[in-house]
TORMARPA-818282 format. One record per residue (C-alpha): residue number from 1; chain; x, z, y. Coordinates in steps of 0.001 Angstrom, whole numbers, plus 524288, in hexadecimal, padded with zeros to 5 digits. Layout:
N
(atom NUM A (X Z Y))
...
end
This chain:
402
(atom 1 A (8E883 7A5FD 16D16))
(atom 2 A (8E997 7B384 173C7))
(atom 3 A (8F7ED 7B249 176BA))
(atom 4 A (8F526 7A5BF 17E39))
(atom 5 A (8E907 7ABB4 18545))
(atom 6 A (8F1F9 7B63C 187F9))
(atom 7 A (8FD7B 7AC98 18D55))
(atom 8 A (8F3DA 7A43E 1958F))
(atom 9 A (8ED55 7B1A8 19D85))
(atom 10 A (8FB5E 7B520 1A07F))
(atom 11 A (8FFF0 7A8B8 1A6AF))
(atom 12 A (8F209 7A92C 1AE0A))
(atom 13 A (8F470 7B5BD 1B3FE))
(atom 14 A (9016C 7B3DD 1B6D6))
(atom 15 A (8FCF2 7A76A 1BEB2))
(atom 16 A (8F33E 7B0B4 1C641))
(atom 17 A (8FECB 7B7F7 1CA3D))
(atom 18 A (907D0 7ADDD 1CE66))
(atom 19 A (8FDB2 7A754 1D651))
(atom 20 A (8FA38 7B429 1DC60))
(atom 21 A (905E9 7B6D2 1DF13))
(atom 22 A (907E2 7AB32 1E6E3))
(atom 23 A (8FAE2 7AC5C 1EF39))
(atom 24 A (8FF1A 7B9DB 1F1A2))
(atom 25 A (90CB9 7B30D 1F7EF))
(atom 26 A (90536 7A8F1 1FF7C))
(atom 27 A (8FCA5 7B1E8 206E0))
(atom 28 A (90666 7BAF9 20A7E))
(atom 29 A (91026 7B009 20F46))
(atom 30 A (90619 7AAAB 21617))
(atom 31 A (902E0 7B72E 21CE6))
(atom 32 A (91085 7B83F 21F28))
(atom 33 A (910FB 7ABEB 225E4))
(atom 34 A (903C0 7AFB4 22EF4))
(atom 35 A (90B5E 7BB06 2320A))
(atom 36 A (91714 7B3D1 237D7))
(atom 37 A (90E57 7AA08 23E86))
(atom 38 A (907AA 7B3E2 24630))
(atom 39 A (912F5 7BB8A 24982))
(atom 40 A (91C0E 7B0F7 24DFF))
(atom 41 A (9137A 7A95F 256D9))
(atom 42 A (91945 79AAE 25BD3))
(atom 43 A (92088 79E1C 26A53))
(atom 44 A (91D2B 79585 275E1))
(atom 45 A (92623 78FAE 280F7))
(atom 46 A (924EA 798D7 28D85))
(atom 47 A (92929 79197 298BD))
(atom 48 A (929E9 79572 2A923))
(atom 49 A (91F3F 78D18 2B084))
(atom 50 A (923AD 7842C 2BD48))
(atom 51 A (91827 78ADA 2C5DE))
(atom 52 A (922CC 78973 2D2E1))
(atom 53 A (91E7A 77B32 2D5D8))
(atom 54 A (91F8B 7783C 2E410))
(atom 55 A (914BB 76FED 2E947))
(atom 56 A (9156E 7613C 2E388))
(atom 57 A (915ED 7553F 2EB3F))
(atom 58 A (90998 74E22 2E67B))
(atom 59 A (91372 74084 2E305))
(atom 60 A (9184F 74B9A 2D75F))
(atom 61 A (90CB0 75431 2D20F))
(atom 62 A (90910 74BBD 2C731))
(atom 63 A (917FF 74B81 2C3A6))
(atom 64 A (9192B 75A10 2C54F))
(atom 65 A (90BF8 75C6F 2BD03))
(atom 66 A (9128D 7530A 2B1FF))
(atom 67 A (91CC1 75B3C 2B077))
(atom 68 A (91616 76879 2B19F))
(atom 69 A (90D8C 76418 2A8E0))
(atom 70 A (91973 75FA3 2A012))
(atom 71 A (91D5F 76DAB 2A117))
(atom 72 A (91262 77215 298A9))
(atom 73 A (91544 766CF 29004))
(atom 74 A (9216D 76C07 28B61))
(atom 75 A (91B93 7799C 28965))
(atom 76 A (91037 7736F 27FBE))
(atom 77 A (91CEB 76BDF 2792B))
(atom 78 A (92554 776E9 277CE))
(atom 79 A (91A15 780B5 27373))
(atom 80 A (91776 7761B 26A03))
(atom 81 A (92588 77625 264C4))
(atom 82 A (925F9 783B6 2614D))
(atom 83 A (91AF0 783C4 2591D))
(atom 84 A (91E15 77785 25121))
(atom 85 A (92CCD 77A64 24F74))
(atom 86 A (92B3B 7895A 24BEC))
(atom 87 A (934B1 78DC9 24146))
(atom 88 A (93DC5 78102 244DA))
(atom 89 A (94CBB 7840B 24989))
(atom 90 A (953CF 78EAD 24B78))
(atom 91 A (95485 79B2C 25513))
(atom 92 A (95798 79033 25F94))
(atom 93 A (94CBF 78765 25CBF))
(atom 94 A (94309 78AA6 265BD))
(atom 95 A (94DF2 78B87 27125))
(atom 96 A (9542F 77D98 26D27))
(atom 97 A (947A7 77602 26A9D))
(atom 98 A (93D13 77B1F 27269))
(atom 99 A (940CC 78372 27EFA))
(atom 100 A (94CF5 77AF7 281F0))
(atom 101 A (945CE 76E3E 282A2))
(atom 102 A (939D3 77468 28943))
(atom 103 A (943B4 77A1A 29514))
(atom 104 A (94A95 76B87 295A1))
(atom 105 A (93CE8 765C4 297EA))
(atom 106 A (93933 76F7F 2A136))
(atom 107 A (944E0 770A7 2A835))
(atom 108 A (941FD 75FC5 2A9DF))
(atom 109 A (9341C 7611B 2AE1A))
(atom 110 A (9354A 76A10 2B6D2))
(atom 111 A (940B0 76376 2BE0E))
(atom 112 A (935A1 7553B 2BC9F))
(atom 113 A (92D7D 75F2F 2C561))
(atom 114 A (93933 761A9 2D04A))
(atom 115 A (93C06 752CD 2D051))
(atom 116 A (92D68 74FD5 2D1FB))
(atom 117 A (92B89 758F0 2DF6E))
(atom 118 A (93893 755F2 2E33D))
(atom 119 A (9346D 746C8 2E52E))
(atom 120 A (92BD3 74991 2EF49))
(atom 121 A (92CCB 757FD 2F362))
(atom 122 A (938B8 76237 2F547))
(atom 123 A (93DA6 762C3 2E637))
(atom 124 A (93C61 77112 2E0D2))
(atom 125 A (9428C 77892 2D6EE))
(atom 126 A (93913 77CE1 2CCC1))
(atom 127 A (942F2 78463 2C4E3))
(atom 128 A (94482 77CE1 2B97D))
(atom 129 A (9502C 782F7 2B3A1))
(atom 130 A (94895 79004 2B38D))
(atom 131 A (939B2 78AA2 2AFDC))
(atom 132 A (93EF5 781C1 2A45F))
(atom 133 A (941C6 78BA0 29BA9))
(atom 134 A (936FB 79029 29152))
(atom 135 A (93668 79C26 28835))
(atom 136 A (92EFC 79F81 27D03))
(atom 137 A (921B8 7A825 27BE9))
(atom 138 A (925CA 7AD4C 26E26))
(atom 139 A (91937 7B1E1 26AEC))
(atom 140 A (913E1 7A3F0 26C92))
(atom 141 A (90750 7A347 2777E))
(atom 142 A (90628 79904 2807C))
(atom 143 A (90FE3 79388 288EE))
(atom 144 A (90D1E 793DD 2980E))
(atom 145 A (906EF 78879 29E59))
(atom 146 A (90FED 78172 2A7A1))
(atom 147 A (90617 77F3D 2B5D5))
(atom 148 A (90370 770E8 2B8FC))
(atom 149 A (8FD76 7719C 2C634))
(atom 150 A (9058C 76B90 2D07E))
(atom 151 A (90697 77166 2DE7A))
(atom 152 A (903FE 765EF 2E759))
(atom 153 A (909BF 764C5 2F5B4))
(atom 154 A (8FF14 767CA 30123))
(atom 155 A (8F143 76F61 2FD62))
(atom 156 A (8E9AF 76298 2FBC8))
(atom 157 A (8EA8A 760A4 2EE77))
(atom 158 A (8E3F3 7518F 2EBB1))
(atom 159 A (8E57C 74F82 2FAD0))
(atom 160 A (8EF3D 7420D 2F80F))
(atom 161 A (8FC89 7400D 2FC6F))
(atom 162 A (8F899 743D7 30A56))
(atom 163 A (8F562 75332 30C09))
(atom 164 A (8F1AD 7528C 31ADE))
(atom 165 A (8E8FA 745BE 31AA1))
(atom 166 A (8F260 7412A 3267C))
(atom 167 A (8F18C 7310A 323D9))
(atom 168 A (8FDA5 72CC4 31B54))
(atom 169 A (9079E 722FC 3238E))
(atom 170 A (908A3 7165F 31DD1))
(atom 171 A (91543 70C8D 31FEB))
(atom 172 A (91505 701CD 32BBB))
(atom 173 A (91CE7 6F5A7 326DC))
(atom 174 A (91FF2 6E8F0 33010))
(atom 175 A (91A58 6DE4A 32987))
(atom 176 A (9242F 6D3FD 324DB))
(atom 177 A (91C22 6C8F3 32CAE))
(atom 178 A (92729 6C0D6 330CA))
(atom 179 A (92A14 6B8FD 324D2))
(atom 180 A (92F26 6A901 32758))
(atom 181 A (929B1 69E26 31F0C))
(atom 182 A (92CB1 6A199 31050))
(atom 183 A (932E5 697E1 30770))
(atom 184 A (92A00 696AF 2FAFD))
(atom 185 A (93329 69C5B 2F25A))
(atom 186 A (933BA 6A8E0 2F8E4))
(atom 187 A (92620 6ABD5 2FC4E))
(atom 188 A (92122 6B2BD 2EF2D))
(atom 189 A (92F48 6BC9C 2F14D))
(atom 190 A (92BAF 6BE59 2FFC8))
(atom 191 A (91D71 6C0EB 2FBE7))
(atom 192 A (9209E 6CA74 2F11D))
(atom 193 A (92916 6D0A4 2FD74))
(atom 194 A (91E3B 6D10B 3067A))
(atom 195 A (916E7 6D863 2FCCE))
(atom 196 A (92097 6E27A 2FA4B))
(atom 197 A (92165 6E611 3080F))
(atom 198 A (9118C 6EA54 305F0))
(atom 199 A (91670 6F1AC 2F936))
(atom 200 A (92206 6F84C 30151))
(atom 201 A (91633 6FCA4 30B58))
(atom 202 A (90E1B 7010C 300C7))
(atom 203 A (917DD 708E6 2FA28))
(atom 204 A (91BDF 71049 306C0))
(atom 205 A (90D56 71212 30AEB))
(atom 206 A (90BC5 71983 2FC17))
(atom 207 A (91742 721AB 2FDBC))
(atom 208 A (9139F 727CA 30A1A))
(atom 209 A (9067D 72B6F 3049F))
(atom 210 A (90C10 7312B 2F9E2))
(atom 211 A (918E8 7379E 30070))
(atom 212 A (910A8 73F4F 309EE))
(atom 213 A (918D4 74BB6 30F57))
(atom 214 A (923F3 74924 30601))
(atom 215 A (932B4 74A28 30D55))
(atom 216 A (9363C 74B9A 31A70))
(atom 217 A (932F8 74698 327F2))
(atom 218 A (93B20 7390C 322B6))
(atom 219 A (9363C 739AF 315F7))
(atom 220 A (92C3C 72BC6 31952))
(atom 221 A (93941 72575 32154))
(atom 222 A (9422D 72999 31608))
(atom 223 A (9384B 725C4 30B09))
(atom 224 A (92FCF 71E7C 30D8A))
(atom 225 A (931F0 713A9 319D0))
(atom 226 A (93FA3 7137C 3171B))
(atom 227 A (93F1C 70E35 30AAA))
(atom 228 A (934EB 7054C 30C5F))
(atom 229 A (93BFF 700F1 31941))
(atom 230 A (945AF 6FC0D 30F56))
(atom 231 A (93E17 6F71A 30559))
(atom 232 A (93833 6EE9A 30F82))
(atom 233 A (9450E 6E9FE 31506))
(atom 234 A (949A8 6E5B1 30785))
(atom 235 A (93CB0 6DDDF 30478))
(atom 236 A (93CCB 6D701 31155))
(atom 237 A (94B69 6D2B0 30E8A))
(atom 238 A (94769 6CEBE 301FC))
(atom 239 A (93B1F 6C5BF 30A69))
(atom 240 A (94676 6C017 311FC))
(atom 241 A (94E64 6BCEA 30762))
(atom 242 A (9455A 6B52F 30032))
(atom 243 A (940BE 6AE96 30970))
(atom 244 A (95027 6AB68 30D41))
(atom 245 A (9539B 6A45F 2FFE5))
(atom 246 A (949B1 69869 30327))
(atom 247 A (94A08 698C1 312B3))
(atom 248 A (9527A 69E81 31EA9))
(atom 249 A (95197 6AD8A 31B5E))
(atom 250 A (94859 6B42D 3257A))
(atom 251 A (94D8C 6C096 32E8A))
(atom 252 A (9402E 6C859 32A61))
(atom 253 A (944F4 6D4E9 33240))
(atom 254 A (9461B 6DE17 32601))
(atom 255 A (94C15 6E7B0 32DEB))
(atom 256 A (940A0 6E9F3 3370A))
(atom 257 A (93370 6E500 32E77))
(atom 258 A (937BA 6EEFF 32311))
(atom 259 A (935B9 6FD86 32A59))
(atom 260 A (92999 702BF 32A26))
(atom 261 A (922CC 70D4C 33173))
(atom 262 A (91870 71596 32F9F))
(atom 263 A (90883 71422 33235))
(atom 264 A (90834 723D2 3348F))
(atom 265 A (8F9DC 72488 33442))
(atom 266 A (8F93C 71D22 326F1))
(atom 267 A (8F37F 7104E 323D6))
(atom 268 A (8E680 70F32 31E82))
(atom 269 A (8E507 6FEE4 31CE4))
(atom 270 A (8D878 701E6 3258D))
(atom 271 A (8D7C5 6FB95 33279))
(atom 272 A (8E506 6F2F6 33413))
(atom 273 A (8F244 6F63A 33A32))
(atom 274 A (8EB03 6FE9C 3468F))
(atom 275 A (8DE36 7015B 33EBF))
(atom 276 A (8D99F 70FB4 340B8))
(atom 277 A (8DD69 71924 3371F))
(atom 278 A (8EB4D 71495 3365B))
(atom 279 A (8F38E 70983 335B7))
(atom 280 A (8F28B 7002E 32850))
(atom 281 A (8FE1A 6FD69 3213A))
(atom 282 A (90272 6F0B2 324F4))
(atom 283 A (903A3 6E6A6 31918))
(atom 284 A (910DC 6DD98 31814))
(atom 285 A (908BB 6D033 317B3))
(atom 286 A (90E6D 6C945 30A67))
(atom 287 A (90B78 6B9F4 30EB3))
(atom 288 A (91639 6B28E 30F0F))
(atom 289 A (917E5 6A6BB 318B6))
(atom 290 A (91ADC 69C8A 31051))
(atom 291 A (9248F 68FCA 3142A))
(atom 292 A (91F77 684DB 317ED))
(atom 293 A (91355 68787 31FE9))
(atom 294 A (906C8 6835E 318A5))
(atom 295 A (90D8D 67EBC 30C38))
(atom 296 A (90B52 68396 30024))
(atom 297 A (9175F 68A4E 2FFED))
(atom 298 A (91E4D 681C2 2F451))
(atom 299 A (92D4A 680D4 2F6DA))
(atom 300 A (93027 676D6 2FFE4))
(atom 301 A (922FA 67608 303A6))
(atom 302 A (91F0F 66C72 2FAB6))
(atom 303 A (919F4 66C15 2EBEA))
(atom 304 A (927F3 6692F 2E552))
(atom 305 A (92812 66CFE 2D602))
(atom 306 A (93099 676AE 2D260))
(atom 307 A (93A1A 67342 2C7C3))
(atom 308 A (93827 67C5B 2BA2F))
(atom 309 A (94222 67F07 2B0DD))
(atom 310 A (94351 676C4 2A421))
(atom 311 A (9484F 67D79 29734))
(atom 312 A (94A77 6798B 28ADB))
(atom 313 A (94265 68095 28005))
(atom 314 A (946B3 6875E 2753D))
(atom 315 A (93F01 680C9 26A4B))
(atom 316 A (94A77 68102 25F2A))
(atom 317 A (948B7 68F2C 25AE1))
(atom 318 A (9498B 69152 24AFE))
(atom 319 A (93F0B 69968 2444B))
(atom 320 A (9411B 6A629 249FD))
(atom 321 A (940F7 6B2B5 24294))
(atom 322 A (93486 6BB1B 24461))
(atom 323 A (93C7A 6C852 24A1E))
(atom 324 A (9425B 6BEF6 25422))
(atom 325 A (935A1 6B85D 25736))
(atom 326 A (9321E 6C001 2638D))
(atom 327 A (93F7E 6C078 26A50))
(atom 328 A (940AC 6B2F7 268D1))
(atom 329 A (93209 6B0BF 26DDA))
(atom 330 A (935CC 6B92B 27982))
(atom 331 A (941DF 6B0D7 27D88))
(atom 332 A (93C58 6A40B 27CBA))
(atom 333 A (931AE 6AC32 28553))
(atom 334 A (93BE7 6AF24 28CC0))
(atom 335 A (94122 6A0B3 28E65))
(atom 336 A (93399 69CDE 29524))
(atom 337 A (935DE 6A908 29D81))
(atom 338 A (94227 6A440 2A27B))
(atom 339 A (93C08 69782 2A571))
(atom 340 A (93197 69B67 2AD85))
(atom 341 A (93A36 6A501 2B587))
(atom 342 A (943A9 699A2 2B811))
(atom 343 A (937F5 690C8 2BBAA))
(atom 344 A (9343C 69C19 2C545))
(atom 345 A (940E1 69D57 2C94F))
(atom 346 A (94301 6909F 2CB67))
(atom 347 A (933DF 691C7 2D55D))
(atom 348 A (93851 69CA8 2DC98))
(atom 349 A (94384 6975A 2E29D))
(atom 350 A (940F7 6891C 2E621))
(atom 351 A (94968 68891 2F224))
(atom 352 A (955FB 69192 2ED72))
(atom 353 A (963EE 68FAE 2EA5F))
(atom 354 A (96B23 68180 2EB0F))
(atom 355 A (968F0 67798 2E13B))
(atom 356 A (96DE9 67EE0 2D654))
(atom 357 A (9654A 68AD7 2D825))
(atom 358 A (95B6F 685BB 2CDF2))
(atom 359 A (965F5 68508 2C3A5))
(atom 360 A (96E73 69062 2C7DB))
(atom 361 A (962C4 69B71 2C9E6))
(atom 362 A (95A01 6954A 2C06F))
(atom 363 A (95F0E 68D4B 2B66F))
(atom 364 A (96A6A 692CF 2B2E3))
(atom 365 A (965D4 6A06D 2B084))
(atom 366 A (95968 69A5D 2A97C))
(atom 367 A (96207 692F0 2A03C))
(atom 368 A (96ADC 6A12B 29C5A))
(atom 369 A (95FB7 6A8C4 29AFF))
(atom 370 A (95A2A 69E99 291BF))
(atom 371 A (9670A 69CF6 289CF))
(atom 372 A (965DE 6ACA8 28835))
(atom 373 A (95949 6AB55 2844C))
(atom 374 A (95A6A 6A0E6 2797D))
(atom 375 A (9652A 6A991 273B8))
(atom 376 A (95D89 6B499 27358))
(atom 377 A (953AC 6AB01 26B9B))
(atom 378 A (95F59 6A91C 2618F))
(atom 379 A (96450 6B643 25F82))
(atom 380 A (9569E 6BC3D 25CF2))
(atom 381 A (954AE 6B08A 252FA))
(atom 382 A (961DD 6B35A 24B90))
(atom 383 A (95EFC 6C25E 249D7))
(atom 384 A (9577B 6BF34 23F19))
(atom 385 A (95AB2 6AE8A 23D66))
(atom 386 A (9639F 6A7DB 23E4A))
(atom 387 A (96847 6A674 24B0A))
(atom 388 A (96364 6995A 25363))
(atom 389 A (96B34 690D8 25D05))
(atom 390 A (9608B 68C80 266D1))
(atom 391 A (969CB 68636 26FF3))
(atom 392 A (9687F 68F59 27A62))
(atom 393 A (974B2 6892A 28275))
(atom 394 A (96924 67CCD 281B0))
(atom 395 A (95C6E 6831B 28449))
(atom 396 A (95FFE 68AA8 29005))
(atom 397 A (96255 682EF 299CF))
(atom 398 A (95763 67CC6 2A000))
(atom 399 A (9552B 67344 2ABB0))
(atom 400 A (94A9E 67077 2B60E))
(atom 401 A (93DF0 66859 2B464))
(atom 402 A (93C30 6619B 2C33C))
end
């Protein structure tokens, strides 16, 4: 009895000892490790700021502040880096991973920032060989804050495109008023036409409020009129043209109706073409003088029904897999497509060609894109069936309903 007491108070204190041991280890590792926190504290990218911004051209200070803004981004990402990936790599690792990277995005932004000024303005040189490269605060802190605000051009900041509040010149189109008789078939091409002559307007009218002292003394000839002097030519050809394929093709003068000048006092829609306060911008009218006279403008002048194509269906498909059930949903789809552009087709151009044109323009190209079709149908059935013959040399050529 004694010897055992005797054996069981040993292994008790020696248990106490071991386990005091131990708590003695723990707290002074993990003073250890306080230590070396405190004295090595995470570093922190350092980089130069861009603070030699000319002044901005107002079309570019939002995409000048995106990428100043972006700037700080990559800061906030790098910063971020250090402290997760502490420990990680070798002597290098920092160099390789972080600071490399971080110049190559600079180095891009900062040339985004050139390329945005230089689209309206004199393109500068921000210096971004020298201003992408970053260092490291080594005793951590906070990295500097890369400036957002954006000179802007002229000292009214919010004044609009126009600093001196002189009235903004608007474009002076002729009106394409001379248009013949149009042959039904060509009046909804003409129309569209029409129209885009008031879109070309439009368009040139915007630009010169928002180009305001950009270029030279040409820069509105050069970039403006001079484009839009051929934009108009090519739109009144295209007027011409249509109207050509169902009738004698009209001389419209596209040489002469497509230059434009400019209303140098602006227009303000108020008060017509010699109201006060400026000239209005004249408006291309967009009705088109149909054939005919008082018709109704059907083809020939009369009510004649227009023929519709006539296709056989493909009813004879087998049970069709489930993971080819929506391709083959989509081509037959597709098959009524093809029949309702042909029908179209076939509306559009009452009048064309010879007596083949029907089968030549229509038909025939109807008839191969429905034999492609059907095969499609067949291979996406025998990926995972066997594979159908639907007869597609049969089904795809169809005929005309009268």
């Amino acid at each position: 009895m004694y010897r055992a007491r005797y054996n069981k108070s040993r292994t008790t204190s020696r248990r106490w000892q071991i386990g005091a041991v131990v708590g003695v280890a723990v707290v002074i590792t993990g003073v250890g490790l306080g230590v070396a926190s405190a004295a090595e504290a995470t570093p922190t990218v350092n980089c130069p700021q861009l603070t030699a911004l000319p002044a901005v051209p107002a079309q570019a200070q939002a995409e000048v502040q995106r990428n100043l803004e972006l700037l700080n981004t990559q800061i906030a990402e790098a910063d971020n880096r250090l402290r997760t990936s502490v420990g990680q790599g070798g002597a290098n690792f920092v160099q390789n991973a972080i600071l490399g990277p971080l110049k190559d995005k600079r180095f891009a932004t900062i040339n985004r920032i050139e390329t945005a000024i230089g689209r309206n303005a004199a393109k500068p040189d921000l210096n971004a060989e020298g201003l992408s490269t970053c260092s490291l605060n080594q005793d951590g802190g906070s990295s500097a804050q890369q400036p957002v605000d954006v000179p802007s051009t002229g000292d009214n900041a919010g004044g609009g495109d126009n600093a001196g509040g002189a009235a903004v010149p608007t474009v002076n189109c002729p009106s394409v008023d001379n248009l013949p008789a149009v042959p039904a078939q060509a009046q909804a091409e003409v129309q569209r036409n029409l129209e885009l002559l008031n879109t070309q307007i439009a368009e040139a009218d915007n630009r010169l409020r928002t180009s305001v002292g950009q270029g030279g003394a040409n820069f509105i000839q050069n970039a403006i009129l001079g484009p839009l002097k051929d934009k108009r030519f090519a739109t009144i050809n295209r007027i011409e043209t249509a109207i050509g394929r169902n009738a004698a093709k009209p001389d419209l003068n596209a040489e002469g109706l497509s230059t434009c000048s400019l209303n140098e006092n602006g227009g303000n829609g108020e008060g017509g073409e010699n109201g006060e306060g400026g000239e209005a911008p004249a408006e291309q009218p967009t009705e088109v003088p149909g054939a005919g006279g008082e018709g109704d403008g059907a083809a020939g002048g009369g009510n004649v029904a227009l023929p519709t194509v006539n296709c056989p269906s493909v009813d004879n498909l087998p049970a069709v897999p489930a993971q080819a059930q929506a391709e083959v949903d989509r081509n037959l789809a597709l098959l009524d497509t093809q029949i309702a552009e042909a029908n179209n087709r076939i509306a559009s151009s009452v009048g064309q060609g010879g007596p083949n044109f029907i089968r030549n323009a229509i038909l025939g190209p109807l008839e191969d894109k429905r034999f492609a079709t059907i095969n499609r149908i067949e291979t996406a059935i025998g990926r995972n069936a066997a594979k159908p013959d639907l007869d597609a040399e049969g089904l795809a050529p169809c005929d005309l309903r009268q």
